[in-house]
Structure formats: structure tokens, C-alpha cells
C-alpha positions as CSV (number, residue, x, y, z in Angstrom):
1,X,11.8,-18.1,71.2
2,X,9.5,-19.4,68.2
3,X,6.5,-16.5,68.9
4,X,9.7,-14.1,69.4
5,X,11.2,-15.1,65.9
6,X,7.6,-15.1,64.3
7,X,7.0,-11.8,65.8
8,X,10.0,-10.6,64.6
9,X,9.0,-11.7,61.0
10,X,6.2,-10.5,61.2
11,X,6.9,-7.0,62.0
12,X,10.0,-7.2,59.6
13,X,7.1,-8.1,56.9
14,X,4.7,-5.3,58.3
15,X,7.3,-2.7,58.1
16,X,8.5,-3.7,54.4
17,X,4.8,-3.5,53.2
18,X,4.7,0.3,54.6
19,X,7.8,1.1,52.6
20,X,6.8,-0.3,49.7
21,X,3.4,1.6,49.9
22,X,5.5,4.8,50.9
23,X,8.1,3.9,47.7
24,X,5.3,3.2,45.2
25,X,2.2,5.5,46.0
26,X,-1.1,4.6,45.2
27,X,0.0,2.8,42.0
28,X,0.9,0.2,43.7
29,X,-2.2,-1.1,44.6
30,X,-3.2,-4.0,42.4
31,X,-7.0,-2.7,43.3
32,X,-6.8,0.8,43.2
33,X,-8.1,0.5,39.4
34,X,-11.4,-0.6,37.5
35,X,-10.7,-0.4,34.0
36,X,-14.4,-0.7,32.3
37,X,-13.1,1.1,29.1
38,X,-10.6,-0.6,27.1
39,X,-13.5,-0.8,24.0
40,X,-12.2,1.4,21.2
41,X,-14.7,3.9,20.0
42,X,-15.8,3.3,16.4
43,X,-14.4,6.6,14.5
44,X,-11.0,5.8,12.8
45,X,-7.8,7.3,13.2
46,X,-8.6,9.4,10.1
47,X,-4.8,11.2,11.1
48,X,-2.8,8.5,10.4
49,X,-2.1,8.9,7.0
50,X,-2.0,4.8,6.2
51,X,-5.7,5.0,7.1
52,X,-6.7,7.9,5.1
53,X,-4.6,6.3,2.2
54,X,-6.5,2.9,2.2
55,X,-10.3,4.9,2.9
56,X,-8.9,6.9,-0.1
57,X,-8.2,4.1,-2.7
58,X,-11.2,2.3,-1.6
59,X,-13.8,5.3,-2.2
60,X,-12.2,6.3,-5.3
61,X,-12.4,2.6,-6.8
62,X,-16.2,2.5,-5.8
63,X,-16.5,5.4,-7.5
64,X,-15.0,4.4,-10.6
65,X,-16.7,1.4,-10.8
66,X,-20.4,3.2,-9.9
67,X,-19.5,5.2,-12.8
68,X,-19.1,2.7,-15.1
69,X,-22.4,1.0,-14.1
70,X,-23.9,4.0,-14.7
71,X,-22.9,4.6,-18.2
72,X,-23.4,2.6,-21.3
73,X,-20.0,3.9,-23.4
74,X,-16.5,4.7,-22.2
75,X,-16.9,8.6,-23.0
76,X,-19.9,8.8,-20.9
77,X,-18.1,6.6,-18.5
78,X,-15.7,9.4,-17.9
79,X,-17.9,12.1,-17.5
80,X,-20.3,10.5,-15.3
81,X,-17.1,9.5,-13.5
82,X,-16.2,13.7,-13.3
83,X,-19.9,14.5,-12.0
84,X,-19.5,12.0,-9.4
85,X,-15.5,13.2,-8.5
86,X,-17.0,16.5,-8.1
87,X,-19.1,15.8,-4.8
88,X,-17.3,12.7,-3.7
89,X,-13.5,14.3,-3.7
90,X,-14.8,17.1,-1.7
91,X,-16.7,14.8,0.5
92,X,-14.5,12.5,1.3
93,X,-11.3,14.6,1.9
94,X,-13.4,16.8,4.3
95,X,-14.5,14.5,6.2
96,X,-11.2,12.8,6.8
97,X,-10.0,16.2,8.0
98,X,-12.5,17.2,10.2
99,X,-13.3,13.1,11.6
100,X,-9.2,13.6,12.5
101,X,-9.7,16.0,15.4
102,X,-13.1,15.1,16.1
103,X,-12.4,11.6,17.0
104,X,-9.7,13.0,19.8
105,X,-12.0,15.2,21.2
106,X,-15.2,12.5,21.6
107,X,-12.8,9.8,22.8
108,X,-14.3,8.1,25.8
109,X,-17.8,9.7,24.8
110,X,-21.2,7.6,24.4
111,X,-20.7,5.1,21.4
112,X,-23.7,6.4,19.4
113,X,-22.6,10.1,19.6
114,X,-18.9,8.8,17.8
115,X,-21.7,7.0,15.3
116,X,-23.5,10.0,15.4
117,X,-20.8,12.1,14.5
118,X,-19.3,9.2,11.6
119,X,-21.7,9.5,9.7
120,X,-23.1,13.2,9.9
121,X,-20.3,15.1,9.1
122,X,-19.7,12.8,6.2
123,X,-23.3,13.5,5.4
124,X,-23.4,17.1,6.0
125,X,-20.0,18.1,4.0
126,X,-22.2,15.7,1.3
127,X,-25.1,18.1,1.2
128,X,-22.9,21.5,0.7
129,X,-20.9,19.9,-1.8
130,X,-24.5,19.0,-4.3
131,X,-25.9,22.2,-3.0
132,X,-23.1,23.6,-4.5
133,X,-22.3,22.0,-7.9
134,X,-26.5,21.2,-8.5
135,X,-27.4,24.4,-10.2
136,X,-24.3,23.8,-12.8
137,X,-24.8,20.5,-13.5
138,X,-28.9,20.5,-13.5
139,X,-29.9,24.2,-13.8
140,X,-33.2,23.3,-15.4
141,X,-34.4,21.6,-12.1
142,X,-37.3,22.9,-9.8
143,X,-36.1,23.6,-5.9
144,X,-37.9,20.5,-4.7
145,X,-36.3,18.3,-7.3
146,X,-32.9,19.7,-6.1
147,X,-33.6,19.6,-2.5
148,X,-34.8,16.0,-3.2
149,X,-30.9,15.3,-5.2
150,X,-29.1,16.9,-2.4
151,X,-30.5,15.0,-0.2
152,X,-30.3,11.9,-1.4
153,X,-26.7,12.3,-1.9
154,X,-26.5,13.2,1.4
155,X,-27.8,10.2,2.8
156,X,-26.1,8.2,0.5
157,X,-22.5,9.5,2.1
158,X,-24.1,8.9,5.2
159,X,-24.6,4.8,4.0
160,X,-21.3,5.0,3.1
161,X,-19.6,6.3,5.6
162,X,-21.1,3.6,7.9
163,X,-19.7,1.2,5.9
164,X,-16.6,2.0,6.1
165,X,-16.5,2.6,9.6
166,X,-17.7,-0.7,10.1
167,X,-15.4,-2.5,7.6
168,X,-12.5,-0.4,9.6
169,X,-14.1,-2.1,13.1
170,X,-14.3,-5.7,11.8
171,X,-11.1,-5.3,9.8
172,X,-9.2,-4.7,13.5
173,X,-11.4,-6.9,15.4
174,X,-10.4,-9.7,12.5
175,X,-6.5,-9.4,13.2
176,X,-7.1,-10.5,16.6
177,X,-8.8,-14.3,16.3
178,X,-8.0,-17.5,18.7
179,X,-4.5,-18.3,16.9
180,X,-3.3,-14.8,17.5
181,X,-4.7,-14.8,21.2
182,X,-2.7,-17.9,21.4
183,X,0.2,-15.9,19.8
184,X,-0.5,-12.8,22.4
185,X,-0.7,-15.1,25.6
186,X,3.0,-16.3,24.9
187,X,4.6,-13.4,23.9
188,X,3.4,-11.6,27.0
189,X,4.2,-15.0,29.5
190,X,7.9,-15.1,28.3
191,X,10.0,-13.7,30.7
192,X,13.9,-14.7,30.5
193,X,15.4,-17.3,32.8
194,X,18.3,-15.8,33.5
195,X,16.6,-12.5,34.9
196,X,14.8,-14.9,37.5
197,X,17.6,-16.7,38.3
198,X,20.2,-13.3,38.8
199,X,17.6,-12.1,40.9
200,X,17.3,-14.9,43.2
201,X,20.9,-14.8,43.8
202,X,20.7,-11.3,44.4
203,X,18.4,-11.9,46.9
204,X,20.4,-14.8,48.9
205,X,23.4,-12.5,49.0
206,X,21.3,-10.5,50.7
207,X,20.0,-12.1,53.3
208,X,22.7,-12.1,55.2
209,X,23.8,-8.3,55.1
210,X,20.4,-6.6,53.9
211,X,17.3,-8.4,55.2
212,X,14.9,-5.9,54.1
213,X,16.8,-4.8,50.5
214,X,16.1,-8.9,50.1
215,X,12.6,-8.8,51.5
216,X,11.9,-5.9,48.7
217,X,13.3,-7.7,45.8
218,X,11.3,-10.0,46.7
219,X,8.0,-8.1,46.8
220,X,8.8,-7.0,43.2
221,X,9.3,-10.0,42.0
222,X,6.0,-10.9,43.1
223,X,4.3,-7.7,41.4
224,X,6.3,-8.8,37.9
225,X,5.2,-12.3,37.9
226,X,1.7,-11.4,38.9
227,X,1.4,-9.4,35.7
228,X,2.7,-11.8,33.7
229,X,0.2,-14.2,34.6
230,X,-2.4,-11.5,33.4
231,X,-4.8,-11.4,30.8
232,X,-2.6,-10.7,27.8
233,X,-6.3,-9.0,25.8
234,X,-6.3,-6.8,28.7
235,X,-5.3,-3.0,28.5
236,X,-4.2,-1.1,31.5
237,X,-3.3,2.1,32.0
238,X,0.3,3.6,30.8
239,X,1.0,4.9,34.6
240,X,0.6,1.1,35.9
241,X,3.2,-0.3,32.6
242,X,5.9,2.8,34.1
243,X,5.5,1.3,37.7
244,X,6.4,-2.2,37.1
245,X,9.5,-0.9,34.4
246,X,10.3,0.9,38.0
247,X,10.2,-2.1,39.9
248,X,11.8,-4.4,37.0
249,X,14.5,-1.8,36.6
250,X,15.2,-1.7,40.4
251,X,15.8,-5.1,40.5
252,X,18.6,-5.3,38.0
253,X,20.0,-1.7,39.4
254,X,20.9,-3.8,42.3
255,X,22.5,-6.6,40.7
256,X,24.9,-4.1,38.6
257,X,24.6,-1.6,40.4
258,X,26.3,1.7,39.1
259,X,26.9,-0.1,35.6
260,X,23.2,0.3,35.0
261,X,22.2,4.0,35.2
262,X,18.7,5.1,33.9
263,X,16.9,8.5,32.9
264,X,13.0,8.9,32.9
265,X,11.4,11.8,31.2
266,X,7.9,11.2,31.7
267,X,6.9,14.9,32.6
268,X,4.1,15.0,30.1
269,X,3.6,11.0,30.3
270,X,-0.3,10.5,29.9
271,X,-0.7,7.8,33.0
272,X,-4.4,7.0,31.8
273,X,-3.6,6.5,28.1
274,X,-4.5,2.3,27.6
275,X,-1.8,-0.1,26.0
276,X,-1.3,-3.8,26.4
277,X,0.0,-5.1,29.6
278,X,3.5,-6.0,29.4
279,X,4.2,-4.2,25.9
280,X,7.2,-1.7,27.4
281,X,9.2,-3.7,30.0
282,X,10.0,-6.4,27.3
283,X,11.8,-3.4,25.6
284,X,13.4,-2.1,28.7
285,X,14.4,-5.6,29.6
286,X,15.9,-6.0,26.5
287,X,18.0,-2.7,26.6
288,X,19.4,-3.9,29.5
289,X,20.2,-7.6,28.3
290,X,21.5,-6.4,24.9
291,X,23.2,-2.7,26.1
292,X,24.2,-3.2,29.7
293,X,24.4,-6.3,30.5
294,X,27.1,-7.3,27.9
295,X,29.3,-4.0,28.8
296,X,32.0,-3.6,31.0
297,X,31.8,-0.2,31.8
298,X,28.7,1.9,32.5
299,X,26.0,2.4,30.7
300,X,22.9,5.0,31.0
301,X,19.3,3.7,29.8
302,X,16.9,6.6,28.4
303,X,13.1,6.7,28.5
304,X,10.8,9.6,27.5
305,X,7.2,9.2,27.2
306,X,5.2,12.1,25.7
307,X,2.2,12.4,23.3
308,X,2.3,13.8,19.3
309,X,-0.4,14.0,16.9
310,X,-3.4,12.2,19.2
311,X,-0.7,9.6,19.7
312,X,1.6,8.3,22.6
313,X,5.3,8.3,21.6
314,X,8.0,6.0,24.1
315,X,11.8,6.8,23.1
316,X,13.9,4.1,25.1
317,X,17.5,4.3,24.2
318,X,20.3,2.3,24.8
319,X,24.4,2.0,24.4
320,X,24.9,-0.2,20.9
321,X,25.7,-3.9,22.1
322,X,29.5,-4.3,21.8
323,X,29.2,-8.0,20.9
324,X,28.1,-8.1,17.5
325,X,26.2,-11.3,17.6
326,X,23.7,-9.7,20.5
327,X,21.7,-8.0,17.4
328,X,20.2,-11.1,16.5
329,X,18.3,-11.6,20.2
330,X,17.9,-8.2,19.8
331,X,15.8,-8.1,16.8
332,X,13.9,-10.9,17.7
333,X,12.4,-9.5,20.6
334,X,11.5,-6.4,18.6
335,X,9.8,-8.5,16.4
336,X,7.6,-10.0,19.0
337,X,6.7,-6.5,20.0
338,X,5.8,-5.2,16.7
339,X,3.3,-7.9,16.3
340,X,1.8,-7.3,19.9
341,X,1.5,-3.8,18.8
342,X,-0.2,-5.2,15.4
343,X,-2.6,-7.2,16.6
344,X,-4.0,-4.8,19.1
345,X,-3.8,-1.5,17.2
346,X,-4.0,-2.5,13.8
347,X,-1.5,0.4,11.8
348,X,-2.3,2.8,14.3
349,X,0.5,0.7,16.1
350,X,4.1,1.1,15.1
351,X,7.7,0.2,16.3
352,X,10.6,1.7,14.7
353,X,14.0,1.5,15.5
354,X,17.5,3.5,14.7
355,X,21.2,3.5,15.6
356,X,22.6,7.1,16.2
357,X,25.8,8.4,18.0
358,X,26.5,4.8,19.7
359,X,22.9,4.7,20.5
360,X,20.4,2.2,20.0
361,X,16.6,4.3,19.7
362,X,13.2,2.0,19.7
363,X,10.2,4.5,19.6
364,X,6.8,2.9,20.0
365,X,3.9,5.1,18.9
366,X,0.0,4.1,19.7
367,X,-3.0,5.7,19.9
368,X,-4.1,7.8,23.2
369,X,-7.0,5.9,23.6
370,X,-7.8,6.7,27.7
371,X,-9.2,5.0,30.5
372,X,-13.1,5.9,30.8
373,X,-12.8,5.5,34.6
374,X,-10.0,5.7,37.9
375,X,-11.0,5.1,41.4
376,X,-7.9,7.2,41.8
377,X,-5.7,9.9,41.1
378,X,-2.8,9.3,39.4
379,X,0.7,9.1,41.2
380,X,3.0,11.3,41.1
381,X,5.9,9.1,39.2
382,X,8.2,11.6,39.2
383,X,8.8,10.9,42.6
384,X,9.8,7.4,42.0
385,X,12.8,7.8,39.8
């Protein structure tokens, strides 16, 4: 009778792994990755307009104050101040435009052909702009001496644009020492008590009429907390974040069930953009703590995932709490979040949120920074709503 019953659990097992492999498709394979390229490349995001704002102010201080080392009087100040606005302004606001596009389309490329391309276009837009203003503000000199100025000035925006590059770099690697590693570790290790605890009694009433409904609840479970025990510095790919929303959000579907109804619109999802682990189902888990869970009729939760602008935009939306005092919780989770999304993305990071028509919106944007290499296809998550 005991090799019988182990048999019998043992095939019961067996047969629960195939459906879960069925369910979840390739994704669901904790190995079916090797993520070798969560390094950001080195060019800024010169389209996000808080970037170009600070390289903006910073370059045009510099300037001011080159121009008044260079000058011994405050009216030579200014016009040594105008013959330097006339290269640098041109310079600098080319560059940003064309470094915009340019870092989207070399993403994932060798790191010294991002350098390459930081610093020569910044030098090249450099070397039209003297080429051009030269003859009016030196007409006297000889073609050597001027090819000699323009490329001088050339390879000075060149020195600078490294700099700031690099100040950029160390700026972002700076938001991100031990404390805030602490920080990161237990924001991503939280994971409420009462979600464990509702599904372990889902899973007892179970047991009696739905053996292999429990055994499945079961197997997700094991999937969240093995993320959670993750690396929190690690990025993984958006597709693998989706999945285990899936699985947390099938979990709690069958504790309430039709109270909890959910819509995906992740047509145009980019599976292989890179995030932090565990930055999305905090949000989804609080939609349903804060919009479901406190209602007593049903309730539909909304998530679109879609890129704009070189970034990734998530729209999760959720009924307004009913209880007034939920908010609080609410915000507080947002908070935690918004830092996550602070420390690992600098500004290029952001969280907002907005109450419309009875609905509670949190839209996370970050930058499409994608995974250099899959031993995989993606799977088709359409086909696990």
C-alpha cells in the first residue's frame, strides 16, 4: 500500500509539473535565461528632458565662468562670453539631439563604439560650428592657423563631452552605495503576511476537493518566494516580471474568485527590455490589497505594457479603495517603489500616479535598456491570460 500511495504521488507530482510547463511555456524555466547584460551603456538618455536640462545648466555655467577667466574687464567678459555662446550653444544642443536617437539605436552595442560615438559627434558638430563662425570672427587668419582653431575646439568638445559622460556614469553608479543596497534588499524581500497566509488556506481547502488546483498553488508559491530570495541588484527581463504577476495574480483569483477580474494588454510588451526583479508585482499586489480586496462587489484590475519615446510605459489601474483610510498603505508602498526605481535608474526612472473616473492609474516609465543575450525565444504571453 506505501509504494502504491508513493507511486500515486509521484505520478500526481509528474503530471502537475507537465501542466505547469504546458500553462507557463518556456518562461517558466528558471534556467532558460543567461542574462550577461544588465551593464548600462555609457551615452545618457539625452531625451529625457531632466537630463538635457541639468547637461544644459552645467555647460552654460562652464562657459560663463571660462569667459570670465579669459577676460580682464566685465565688457570684455561679455563678449568673450558671446564668441564662446556662438560655437558652444550650437554644439551642445546638437549634440543632445542627435546623442537622443543615437543612444537607442547602439544600445547593446560594443562599449567603445557608445564612447566612440559620445564624444565624436560632440566633436564633429564642434568643428562645423568654428568652421563656420572662424572667418567672421578671425578673417585675418591664414588656413593653417584656422584649421589649427577648428581643431582645437573640436577636440576640446570632445574633452568635454567625456566629462560629462563620465560625471553622468558615476553620478548613477553613486545613488546606488551599501546603505541603499541594504535599502533595495528589503524593499524587494517584503512580501505581506497575510498573502502567505490566505494562500495557505486556500490551499488546505483544497486538498480535499481539488488535489491538483492545491498542488499548483503550491508550485507558484514556490516560484514567488524563489524570486524573492533573489539578488535585489539583479535585472531580469520584463517577460519573466509578467510571468510571476501571472502566477501571483492566479493565486489570489482563486481565493476571490470572480471578485478579482484582471485585463492584460501587453500586445506590444517588450519581454527582453531589463528592470529590477520584483519592481511590478509589489504594484499589482497592492492594487489588489487596496482595490479588491477591501470591496464587496467586483472589481476589474488593468495592465498595459507598451513602449514611448525609447522608454517602457506600465499602466496598472485599479477601482478607488472604498475605505478611506486604505490610501495611507497605499502610498507607502508607492513610495517604496519610487525609490527602487531611483536608485536603479537615476531620473530616467519615474512613478506617477492619478485618480480618474473611480480609478486609481500608477504608470511606471524606465528606460528600454534590453537583454544582450536569450537562450530562448520569448513566450507567447498572450496565451497565458
Amino acid at each position: 500500500m506505501g509504494d502504491e500511495a508513493g507511486t500515486e504521488r509521484r505520478s500526481r507530482a509528474a503530471s502537475g509539473e507537465s501542466r505547469r510547463e504546458e500553462a507557463a511555456g518556456p518562461a517558466a524555466d528558471p534556467g532558460r535565461r543567461v542574462t550577461d547584460g544588465a551593464q548600462a551603456g555609457p551615452l545618457p538618455d539625452f531625451c529625457s528632458s531632466r537630463i538635457a536640462l541639468r547637461v544644459f545648466i552645467v555647460v552654460n555655467i562652464a562657459a560663463l565662468l571660462g569667459a570670465g577667466l579669459l577676460a580682464t574687464g566685465l565688457v570684455e567678459t561679455w563678449w568673450s562670453l558671446g564668441r564662446i555662446i556662438l560655437i558652444v550653444e550650437p554644439t551642445l544642443i546638437l549634440s543632445m539631439v542627435a546623442l537622443c536617437p543615437v543612444r537607442r539605436l547602439l544600445a547593446g552595442a560594443d562599449l567603445g563604439l557608445q564612447w566612440l560615438a559620445g564624444v565624436g559627434i560632440p566633436a564633429l558638430i564642434a568643428a562645423m560650428a568654428s568652421a563656420i563662425v572662424a572667418p567672421n570672427l578671425h578673417p585675418a587668419m591664414f588656413v593653417s592657423e584656422m584649421a589649427f582653431w577648428v581643431a582645437a575646439r573640436a577636440a576640446f568638445a570632445a574633452a568635454v563631452a567625456a566629462a560629462i559622460i563620465e560625471w553622468l556614469r558615476l553620478r548613477t553608479k553613486a545613488l546606488q552605495p551599501a546603505q541603499a543596497e541594504g535599502r533595495l534588499q528589503a524593499l524587494q524581500a517584503r512580501i505581506r503576511p497575510h498573502f502567505l497566509f490566505n494562500s495557505l488556506n486556500t490551499v488546505l481547502g483544497l486538498m480535499r476537493s481539488d488535489v491538483r488546483q492545491a498542488e499548483r498553488i503550491l508550485e507558484n508559491l514556490s516560484d514567488l518566494f524563489r524570486v524573492f530570495m533573489r539578488d535585489s541588484r539583479e535585472l531580469i527581463p520584463l517577460d519573466e516580471e509578467v510571468l510571476l504577476c501571472k502566477e501571483y495574480l492566479s493565486i489570489e483569483q482563486l481565493r476571490m474568485a470572480e471578485r478579482l477580474q484582471v485585463q492584460w494588454r501587453i500586445e506590444d510588451m517588450p519581454g527582453n527590455a531589463l528592470l529590477p526583479s520584483l519592481l511590478l508585482q509589489p504594484l499589482i499586489e497592492n492594487a489588489v490589497h487596496h482595490g479588491i480586496e477591501t470591496r464587496s462587489t467586483p472589481g476589474e484590475i488593468a495592465i498595459a505594457i507598451g513602449t514611448t519615446g525609447g522608454l517602457v510605459r506600465v499602466d496598472i489601474s485599479n477601482p478607488v479603495p472604498e475605505l478611506a483610510n486604505e490610501r495611507s498603505g497605499n502610498q507607502m508602498a508607492l513610495s517604496n517603489v519610487r525609490e527602487r526605481l531611483r536608485l536603479t535608474f537615476d531620473v530616467e526612472g519615474q512613478l506617477d500616479t492619478s485618480v480618474e473616473n473611480g480609478q486609481f492609474r500608477v504608470t511606471v516609465l524606465f528606460p528600454y535598456r534590453k537583454e544582450r543575450r536569450q537562450r530562448d525565444g520569448r513566450s507567447n504571453f498572450n496565451s497565458h491570460r
